[in-house]
C-alpha positions in Angstrom: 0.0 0.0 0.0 1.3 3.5 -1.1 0.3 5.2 2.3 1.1 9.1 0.8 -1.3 7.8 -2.4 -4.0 6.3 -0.5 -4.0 9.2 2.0 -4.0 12.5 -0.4 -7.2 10.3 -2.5 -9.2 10.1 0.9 -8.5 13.8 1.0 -9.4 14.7 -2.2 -13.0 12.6 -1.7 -13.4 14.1 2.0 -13.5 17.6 -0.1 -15.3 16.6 -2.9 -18.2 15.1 -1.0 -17.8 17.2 2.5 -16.4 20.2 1.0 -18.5 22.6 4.2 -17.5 20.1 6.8 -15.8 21.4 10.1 -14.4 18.2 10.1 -12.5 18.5 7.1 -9.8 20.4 9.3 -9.1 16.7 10.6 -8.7 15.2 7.5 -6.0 18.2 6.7 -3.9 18.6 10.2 -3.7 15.0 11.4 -1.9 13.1 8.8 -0.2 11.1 11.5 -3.7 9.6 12.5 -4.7 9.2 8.8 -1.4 7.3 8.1 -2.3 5.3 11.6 -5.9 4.5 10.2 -4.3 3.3 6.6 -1.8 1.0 8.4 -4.1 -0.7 10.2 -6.5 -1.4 7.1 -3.2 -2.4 5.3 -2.6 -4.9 8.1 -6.0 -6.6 7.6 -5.7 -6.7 4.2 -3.0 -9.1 4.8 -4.4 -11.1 7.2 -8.0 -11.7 5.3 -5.4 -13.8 3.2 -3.5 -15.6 5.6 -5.6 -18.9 4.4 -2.4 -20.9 6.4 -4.0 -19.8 10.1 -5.7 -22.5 12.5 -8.3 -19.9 13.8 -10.9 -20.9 11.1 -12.5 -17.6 12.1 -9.4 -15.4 11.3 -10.2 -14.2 8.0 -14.0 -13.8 8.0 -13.4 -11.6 11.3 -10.5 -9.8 9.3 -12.9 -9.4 6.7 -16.0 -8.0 8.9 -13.3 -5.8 10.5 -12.5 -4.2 6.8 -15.8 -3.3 6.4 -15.8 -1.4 10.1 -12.8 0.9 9.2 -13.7 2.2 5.5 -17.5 2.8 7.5 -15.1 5.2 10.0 -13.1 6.6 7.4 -16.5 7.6 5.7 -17.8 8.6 9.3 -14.7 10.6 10.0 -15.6 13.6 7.2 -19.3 13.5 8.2 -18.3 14.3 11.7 -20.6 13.5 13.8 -20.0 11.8 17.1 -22.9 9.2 16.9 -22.1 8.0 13.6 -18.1 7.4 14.7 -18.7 6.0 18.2 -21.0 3.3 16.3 -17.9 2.6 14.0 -15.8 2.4 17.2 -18.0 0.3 19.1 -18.2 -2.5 15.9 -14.6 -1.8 15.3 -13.1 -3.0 18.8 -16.0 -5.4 19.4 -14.6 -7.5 16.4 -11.2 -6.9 17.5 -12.2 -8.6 21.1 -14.0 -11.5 19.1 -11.0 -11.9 16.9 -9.3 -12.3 20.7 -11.6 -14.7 21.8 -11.4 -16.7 19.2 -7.9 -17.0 20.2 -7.8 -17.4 23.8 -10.6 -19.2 24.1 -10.5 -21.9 21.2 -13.6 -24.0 21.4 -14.4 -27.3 19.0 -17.1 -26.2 16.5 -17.1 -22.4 17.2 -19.0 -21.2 14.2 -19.0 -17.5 13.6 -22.6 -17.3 14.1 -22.3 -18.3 17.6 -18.9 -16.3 18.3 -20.8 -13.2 16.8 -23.7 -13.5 18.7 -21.8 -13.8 22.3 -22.8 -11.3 25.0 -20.4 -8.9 26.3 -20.0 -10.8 29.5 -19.4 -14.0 28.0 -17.5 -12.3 25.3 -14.7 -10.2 28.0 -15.8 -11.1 31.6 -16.3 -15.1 31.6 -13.9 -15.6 28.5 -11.0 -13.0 27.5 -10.1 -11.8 30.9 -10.5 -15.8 32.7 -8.3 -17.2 29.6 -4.8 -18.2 30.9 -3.2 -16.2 27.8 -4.6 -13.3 28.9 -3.5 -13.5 32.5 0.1 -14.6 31.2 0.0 -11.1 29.3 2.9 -8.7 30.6 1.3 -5.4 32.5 1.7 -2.9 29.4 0.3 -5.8 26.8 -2.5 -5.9 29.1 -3.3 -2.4 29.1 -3.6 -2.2 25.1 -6.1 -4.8 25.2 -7.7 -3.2 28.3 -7.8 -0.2 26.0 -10.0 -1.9 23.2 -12.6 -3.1 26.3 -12.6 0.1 27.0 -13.2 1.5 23.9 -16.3 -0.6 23.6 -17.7 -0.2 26.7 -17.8 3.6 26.1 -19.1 3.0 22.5 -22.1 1.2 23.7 -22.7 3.9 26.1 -25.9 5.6 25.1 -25.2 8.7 23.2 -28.2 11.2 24.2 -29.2 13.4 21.4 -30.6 17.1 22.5 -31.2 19.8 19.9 -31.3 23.1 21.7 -31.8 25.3 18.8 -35.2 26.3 18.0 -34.8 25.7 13.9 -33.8 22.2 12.8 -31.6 23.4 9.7 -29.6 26.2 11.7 -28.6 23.3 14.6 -27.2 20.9 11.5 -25.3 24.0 10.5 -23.8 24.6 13.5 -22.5 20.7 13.7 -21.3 20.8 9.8 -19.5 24.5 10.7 -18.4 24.6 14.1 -18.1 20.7 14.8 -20.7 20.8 17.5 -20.5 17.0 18.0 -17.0 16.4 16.9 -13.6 16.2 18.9 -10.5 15.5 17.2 -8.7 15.2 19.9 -10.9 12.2 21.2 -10.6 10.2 17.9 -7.2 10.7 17.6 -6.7 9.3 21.0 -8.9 6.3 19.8 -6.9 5.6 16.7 -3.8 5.7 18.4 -5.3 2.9 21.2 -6.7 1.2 18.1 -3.4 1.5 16.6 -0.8 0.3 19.4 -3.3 -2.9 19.6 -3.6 -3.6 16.0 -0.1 -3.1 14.6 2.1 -4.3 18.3 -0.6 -6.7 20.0 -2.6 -8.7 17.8 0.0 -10.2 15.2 1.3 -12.0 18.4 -1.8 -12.7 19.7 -2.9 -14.4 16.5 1.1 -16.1 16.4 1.6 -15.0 13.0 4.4 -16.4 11.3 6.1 -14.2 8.8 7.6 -17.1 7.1 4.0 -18.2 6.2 3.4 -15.0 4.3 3.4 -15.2 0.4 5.2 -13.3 -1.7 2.8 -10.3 -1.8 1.8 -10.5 1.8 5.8 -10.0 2.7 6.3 -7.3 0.7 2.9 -5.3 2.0 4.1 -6.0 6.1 7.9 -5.2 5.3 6.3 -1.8 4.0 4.2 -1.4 6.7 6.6 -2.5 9.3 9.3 0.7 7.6 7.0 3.3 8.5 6.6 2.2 11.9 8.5 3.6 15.0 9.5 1.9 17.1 8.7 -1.9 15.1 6.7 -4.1 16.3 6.7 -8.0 16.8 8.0 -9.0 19.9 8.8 -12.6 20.9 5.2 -14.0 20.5 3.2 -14.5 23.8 
């Protein structure tokens, strides 16, 4: 993936199709985040196609998780907080499946059942009682803390009040002034969505490099050169 390429096209649409948005100001002054965002669907790319894993649910879960960021890179330009939390909320509710999956292998876990888990069963009875997940050092505990987190607050009830007296001026405001947008906030979730992705879950999900075809080499070795510091510790 051309990051610089992939990142001035999402521009060039945000202004086409959001050329009003307050938003937009994002989009322009936080490339880091942008190139964050990119790295991580570059990363799944790869993994929908790592047909060698034992986790039968890897790749439709990789797949489902695809489909969650280009819905929050489309959310990110419209700017409004609902519409991104709900991204948020899928996106690390996959990711915590995708854990599961892993730390608490089960014979004839269909993806039906794994996606219909509740969140206690999902994090409380399952992640957090799995003997990988205790075994986790303090700071690899906190980035997948940090995903928990982010979908605990996701599924927090976002209450809606429109104070202004006409409908079309209180849109205004939002797509002007930002009304329900905080950059600050969603660049603090894509960099927690970030550290997990890229550092965390490759040695969660024991990837082997050596496994990797040809293609899938050269996409990781690209992604891995733009990263600071690298990632891939000694698998856990």
């Amino acid at each position: 993936m051309e990051y610089k390429t992939e990142i001035n096209e999402y521009r060039k649409f945000c202004k086409k199709y959001y050329p009003k948005h307050y938003s937009l100001r994002f989009v322009d002054n936080n490339r880091s985040d942008l190139l964050k965002m990119f790295q991580i669907i570059n990363l799944f790319e790869i993994l929908k196609d790592y047909d060698v894993a034992t986790n039968e649910q890897l790749i439709p879960l990789c797949k489902m998780i695809l489909v969650t960021l280009f819905d929050l890179l489309l959310a990110i330009p419209a700017g409004n907080e609902l519409f991104i939390s709900a991204c948020v909320r899928q996106l690390s509710e996959k990711l915590l499946e995708l854990v599961y999956s892993e730390y608490c292998k089960q014979e004839n876990l269909s993806k039906n059942r794994l996606l219909k888990l509740r969140y206690r069963v999902l994090w409380e009875d399952g992640i957090k009682k799995s003997t990988r997940y205790k075994n986790l050092q303090s700071s690899d505990k906190q980035i997948l803390d940090n995903i928990n987190e982010l979908f605990k607050i996701g599924s927090d009830t976002l209450h809606f009040k429109n104070d202004s007296s006409n409908t079309a001026d209180y849109l205004e405001e939002i797509i002007l002034n930002g009304a329900r947008f905080s950059s600050r906030k969603l660049g603090q979730q894509i960099q927690k969505i970030h550290i997990f992705c890229i550092d965390l879950l490759p040695r969660i999900l024991e990837i082997d490099f050596n496994k990797f075809s040809m293609n899938q080499k050269n996409e990781y070795i690209n992604l891995v050169n733009y990263l600071k510091p690298k990632p891939f510790k000694a698998n856990r």
